[in-house]
C-alpha positions in Angstrom: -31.0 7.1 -6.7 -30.2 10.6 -6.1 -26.7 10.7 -3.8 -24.8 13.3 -2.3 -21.0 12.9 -1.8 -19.0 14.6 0.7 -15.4 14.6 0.6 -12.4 17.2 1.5 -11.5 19.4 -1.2 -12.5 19.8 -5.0 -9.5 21.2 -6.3 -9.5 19.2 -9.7 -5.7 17.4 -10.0 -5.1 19.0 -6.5 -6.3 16.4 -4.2 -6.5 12.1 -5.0 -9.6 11.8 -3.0 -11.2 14.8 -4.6 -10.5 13.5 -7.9 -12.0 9.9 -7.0 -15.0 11.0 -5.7 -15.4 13.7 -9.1 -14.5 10.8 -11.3 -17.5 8.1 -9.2 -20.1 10.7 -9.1 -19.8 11.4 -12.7 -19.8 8.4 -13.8 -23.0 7.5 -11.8 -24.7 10.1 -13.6 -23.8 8.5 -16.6 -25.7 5.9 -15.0 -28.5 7.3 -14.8 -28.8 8.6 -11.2 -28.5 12.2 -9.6 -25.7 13.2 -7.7 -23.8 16.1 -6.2 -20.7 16.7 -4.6 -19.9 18.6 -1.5 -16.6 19.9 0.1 -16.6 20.1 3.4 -13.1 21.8 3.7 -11.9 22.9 0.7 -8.0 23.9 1.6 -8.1 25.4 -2.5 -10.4 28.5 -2.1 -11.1 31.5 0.5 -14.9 31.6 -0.2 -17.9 29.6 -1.1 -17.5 28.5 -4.4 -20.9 26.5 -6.3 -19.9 25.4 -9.8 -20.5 22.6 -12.2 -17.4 20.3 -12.9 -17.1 18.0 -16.1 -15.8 14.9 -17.3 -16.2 14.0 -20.8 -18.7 16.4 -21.3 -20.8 15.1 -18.3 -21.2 17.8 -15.1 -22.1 18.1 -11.7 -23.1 20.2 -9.4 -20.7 21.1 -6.5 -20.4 23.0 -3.1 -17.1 23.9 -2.3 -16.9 25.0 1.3 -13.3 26.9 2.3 -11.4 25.4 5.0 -11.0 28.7 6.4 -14.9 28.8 7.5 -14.5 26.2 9.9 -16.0 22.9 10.5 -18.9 24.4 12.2 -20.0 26.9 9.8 -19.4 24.5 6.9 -21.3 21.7 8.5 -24.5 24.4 8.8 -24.1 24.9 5.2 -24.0 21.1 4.6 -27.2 20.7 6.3 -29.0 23.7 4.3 -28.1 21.5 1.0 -28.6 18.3 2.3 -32.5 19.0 3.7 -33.2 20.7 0.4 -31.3 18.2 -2.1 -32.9 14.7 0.0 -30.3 12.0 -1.0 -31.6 8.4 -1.0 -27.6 7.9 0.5 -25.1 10.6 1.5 -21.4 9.1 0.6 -18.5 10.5 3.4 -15.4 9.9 2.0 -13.1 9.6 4.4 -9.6 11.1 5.3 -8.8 12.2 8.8 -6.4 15.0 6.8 -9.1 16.2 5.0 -10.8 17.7 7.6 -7.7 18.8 9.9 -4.5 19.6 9.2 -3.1 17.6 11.9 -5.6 14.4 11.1 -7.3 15.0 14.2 -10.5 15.9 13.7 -12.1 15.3 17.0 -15.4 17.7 16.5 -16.2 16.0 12.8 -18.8 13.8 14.9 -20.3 16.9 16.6 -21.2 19.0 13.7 -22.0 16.2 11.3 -24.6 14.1 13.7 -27.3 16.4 13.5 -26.7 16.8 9.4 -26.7 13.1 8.9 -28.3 11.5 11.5 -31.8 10.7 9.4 -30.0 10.0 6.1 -28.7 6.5 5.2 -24.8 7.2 5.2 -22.6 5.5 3.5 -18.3 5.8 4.7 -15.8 5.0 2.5 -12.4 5.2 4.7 -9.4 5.9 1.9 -6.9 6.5 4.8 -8.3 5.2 8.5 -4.9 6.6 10.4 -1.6 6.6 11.0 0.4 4.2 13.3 -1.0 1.1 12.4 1.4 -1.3 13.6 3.4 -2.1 16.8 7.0 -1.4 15.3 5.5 1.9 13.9 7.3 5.3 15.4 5.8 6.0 18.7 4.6 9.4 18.0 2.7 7.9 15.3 0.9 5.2 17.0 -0.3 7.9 19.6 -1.7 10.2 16.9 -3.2 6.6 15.2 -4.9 5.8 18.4 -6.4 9.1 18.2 -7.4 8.9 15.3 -9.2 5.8 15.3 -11.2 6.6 18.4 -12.5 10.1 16.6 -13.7 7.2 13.7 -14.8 4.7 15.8 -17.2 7.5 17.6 -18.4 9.1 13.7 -19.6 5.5 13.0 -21.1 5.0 16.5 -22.8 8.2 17.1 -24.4 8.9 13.2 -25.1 5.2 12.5 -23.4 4.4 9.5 -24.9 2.0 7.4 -22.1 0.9 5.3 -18.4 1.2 5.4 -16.0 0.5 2.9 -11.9 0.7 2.4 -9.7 0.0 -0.5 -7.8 -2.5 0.3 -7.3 -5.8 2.7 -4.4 -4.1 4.8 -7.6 -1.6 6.1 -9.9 -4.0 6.1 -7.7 -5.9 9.0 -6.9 -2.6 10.8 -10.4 -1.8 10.7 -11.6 -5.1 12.5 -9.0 -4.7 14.8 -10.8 -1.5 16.1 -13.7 -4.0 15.7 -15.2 -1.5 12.3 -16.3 -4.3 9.9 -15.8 -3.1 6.4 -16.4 -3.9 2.6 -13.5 -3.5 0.3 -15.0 -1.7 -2.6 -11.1 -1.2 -4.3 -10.1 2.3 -6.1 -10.1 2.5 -10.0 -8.3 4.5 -12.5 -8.5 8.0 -12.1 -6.9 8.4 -15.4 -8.9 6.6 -18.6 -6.7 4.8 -21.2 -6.4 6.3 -24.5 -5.3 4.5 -27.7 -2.0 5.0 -29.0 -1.3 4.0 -32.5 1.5 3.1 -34.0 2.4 6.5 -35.9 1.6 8.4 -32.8 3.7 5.8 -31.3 6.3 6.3 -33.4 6.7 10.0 -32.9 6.4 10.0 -29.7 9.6 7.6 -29.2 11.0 9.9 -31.4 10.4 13.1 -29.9 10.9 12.3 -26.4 13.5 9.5 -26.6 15.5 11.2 -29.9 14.9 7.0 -31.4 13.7 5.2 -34.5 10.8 3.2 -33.1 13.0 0.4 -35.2 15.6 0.7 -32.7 13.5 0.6 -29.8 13.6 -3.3 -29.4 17.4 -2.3 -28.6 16.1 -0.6 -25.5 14.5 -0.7 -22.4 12.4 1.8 -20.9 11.7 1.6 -17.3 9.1 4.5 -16.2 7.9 6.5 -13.2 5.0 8.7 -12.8 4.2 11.6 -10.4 5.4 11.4 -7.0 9.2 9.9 -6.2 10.1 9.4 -2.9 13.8 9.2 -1.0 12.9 6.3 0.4 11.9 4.4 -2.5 15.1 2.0 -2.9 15.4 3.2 -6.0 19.5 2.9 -6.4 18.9 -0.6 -5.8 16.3 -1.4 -8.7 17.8 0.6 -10.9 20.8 -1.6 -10.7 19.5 -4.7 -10.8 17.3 -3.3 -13.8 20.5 -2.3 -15.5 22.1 -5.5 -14.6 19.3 -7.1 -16.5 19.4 -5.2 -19.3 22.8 -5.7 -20.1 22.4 -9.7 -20.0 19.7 -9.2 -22.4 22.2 -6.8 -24.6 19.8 -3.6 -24.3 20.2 0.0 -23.1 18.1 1.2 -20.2 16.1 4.5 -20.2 14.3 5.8 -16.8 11.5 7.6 -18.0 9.8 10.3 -15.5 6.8 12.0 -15.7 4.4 13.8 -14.0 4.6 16.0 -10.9 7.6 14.7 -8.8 8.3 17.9 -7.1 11.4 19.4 -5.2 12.0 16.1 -3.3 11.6 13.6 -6.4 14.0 16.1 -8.6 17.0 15.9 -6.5 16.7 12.0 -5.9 16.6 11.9 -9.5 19.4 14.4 -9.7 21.3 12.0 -7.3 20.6 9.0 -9.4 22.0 10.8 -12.6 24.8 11.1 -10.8 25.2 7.7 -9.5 24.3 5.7 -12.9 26.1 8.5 -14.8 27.1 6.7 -18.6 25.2 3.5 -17.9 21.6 4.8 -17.7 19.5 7.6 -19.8 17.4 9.4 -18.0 14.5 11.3 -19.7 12.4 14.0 -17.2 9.1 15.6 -18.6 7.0 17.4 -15.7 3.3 18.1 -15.5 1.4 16.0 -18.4 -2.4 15.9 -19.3 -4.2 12.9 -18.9 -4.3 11.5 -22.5 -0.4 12.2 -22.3 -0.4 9.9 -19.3 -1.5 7.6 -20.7 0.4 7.5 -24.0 3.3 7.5 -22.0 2.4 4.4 -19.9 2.4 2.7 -23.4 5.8 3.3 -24.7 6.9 1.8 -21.5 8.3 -1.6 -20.7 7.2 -2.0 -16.6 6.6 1.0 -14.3 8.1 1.8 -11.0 5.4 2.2 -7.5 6.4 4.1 -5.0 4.0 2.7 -2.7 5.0 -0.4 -0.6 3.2 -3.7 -1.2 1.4 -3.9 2.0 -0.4 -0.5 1.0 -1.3 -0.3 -3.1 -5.1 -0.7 -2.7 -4.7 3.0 -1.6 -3.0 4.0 -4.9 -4.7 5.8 -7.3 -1.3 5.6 -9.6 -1.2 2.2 -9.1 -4.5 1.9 -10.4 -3.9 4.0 -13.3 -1.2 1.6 -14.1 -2.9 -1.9 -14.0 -5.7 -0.5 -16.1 -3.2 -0.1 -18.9 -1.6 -3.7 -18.0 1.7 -2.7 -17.2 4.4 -4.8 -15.5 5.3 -2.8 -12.2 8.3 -2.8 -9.7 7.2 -2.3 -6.5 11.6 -1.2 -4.9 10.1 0.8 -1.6 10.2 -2.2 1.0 8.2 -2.2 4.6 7.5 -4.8 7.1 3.9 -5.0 8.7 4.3 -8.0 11.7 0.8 -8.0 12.4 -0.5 -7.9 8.2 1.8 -9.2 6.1 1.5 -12.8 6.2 -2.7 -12.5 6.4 -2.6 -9.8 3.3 -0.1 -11.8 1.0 -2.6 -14.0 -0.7 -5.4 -11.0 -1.3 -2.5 -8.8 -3.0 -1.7 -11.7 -5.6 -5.0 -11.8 -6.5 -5.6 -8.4 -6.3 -2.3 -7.4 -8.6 -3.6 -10.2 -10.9 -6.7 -8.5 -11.7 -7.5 -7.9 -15.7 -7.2 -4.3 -16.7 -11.3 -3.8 -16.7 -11.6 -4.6 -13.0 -9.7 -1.2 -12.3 -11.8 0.8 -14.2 -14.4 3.5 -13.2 -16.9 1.4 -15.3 -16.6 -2.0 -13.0 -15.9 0.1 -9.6 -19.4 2.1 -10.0 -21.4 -1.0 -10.6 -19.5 -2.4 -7.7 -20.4 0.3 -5.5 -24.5 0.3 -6.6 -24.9 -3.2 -5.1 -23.2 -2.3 -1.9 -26.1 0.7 -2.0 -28.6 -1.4 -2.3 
């Protein structure tokens, strides 16, 4: 099959839906089929950029259009590529963000009818809106509202053929709005690399100053990329602490990854607060084989991402493909979802490791194409 994905932006690293549409469309070519990606509203570049990205040594081709252009312009450029490439399907990922800065993007229907009208389209929606339930602020449930009329008249008016979301929670929302969906879940968009034990071993070394024989004296509790304020945090740590005393063991928080300004001085502020009772051990930016080394040398991960909404994670992912234990402190109550969603997540956070893998997803995908 020959497929065209369009998403948001291309930066690689730089945007999670960017990176997840990369990561599928690669990995399609490895199975055999021909695919290129375009984006629509690149927010990383000023001008028209065409240029091959690689995986692993596999490439595509890719269009990135600049945000800048407009929706208009870029959408006349979309068509241009799309007559001349002919996609058996064209894949729209979808994020109202991605193509305005306020989520509104109430002319997306306008200048992408007449592009993908004749094509057999295909809408995965990563993020449908905000506001979703009735205790949500009201400011948010206006812009929601919005938001899911703009979608409800993209599927109407260019005849989608098949829409997807990640997870349960969306699926509900979704049918709500009365969208019927899939749930084609996300995968890893980080591989697992093998760690042996010497690497292992220097590792706990270098970034923990510890004998990997004295490691069984300690616990390490990790966090990667993005920390939020809200995350309860001070409370798991506790408790984990608590724990780790009864079980006569020392407790490390382990950070890494990208946790910027915000994440620093929550982390700053839990120094403070567990001063002398917990080690805390920070590394910033790391590649993706450091990832997922580091994953390994630790005992259960902390989410940031409430229950209700992992499916959209692509961190979360990352960590269930490696089979990791993970605290899920950030609390939120959904009336309307939480009761109908509760026996989906167990099975969903019970899935083997393989099931959130790039591999299983892609196959998954093909049969919803045909």
């Amino acid at each position: 099959m020959k497929i065209l994905s369009v998403c948001g932006s291309l930066e690689p690293g730089k945007d999670g839906v960017g990176d997840y549409t990369r990561k599928l469309a690669i990995e399609l070519i490895r199975l055999g089929h021909v695919c290129s990606i375009v984006a629509l509203m690149d927010k990383f570049i000023n001008f028209e950029l065409k240029e091959k990205q690689e995986i692993n040594k596999v490439y595509i081709d890719t269009l990135r259009l600049p945000f800048k252009s407009g929706l208009k312009k870029n959408s006349e450029t979309l068509s241009l590529l799309v007559n001349s490439f002919c996609p058996n399907w064209i894949s729209l990922q979808y994020v109202p963000f991605s193509f305005n800065n306020k989520g509104l993007p109430f002319d997306l229907t306008k200048y992408l009818k007449p592009v993908l009208y004749h094509f057999s389209v295909h809408l995965m929606i990563h993020e449908p809106g905000i506001g979703i339930s009735k205790i949500s602020p009201f400011k948010h449930r206006i812009i929601g509202f919005l938001q899911f009329r703009i979608l409800e008249n993209l599927i109407k008016n260019i005849r989608i053929k098949n829409v997807t979301t990640t997870n349960k929670l969306y699926q509900l929302v979704l049918s709500d709005k009365n969208i019927n969906s899939e749930i084609l879940t996300l995968f890893s968009n980080i591989d697992s690399f093998e760690l042996n034990l010497d690497l292992k071993a220097s590792l706990i070394l270098n970034l923990f100053n510890l004998d990997i024989r004295e490691r069984i004296h300690w616990k390490i509790i990790g966090i990667f990329g993005t920390l939020y304020p809200d995350s309860n945090l001070e409370l798991e740590l506790n408790n984990q602490f608590i724990q780790a005393e009864f079980e006569c063991k020392k407790l490390i928080f382990f950070s890494f990854g990208f946790v910027g300004e915000t994440g620093s001085n929550e982390i700053s502020n839990l120094k403070i607060l567990f001063n002398n009772k917990i080690t805390f051990i920070t590394v910033g930016r790391v590649t993706e084989i450091e990832a997922s080394h580091y994953v390994q040398l630790c005992d259960c991960m902390i989410s940031c991402t409430p229950a209700q909404h992992v499916g959209k994670s692509g961190v979360f992912a990352f960590l269930k493909l490696h089979g990791l234990n993970i605290l899920l402190p950030r609390k939120e109550t959904l009336p309307e979802y939480d009761i109908k969603i509760q026996d989906w997540y167990l099975d969903f956070c019970n899935r083997k490791p393989f099931y959130w893998s790039v591999e299983f997803i892609a196959t998954e995908y093909l049969k919803l194409l045909k």
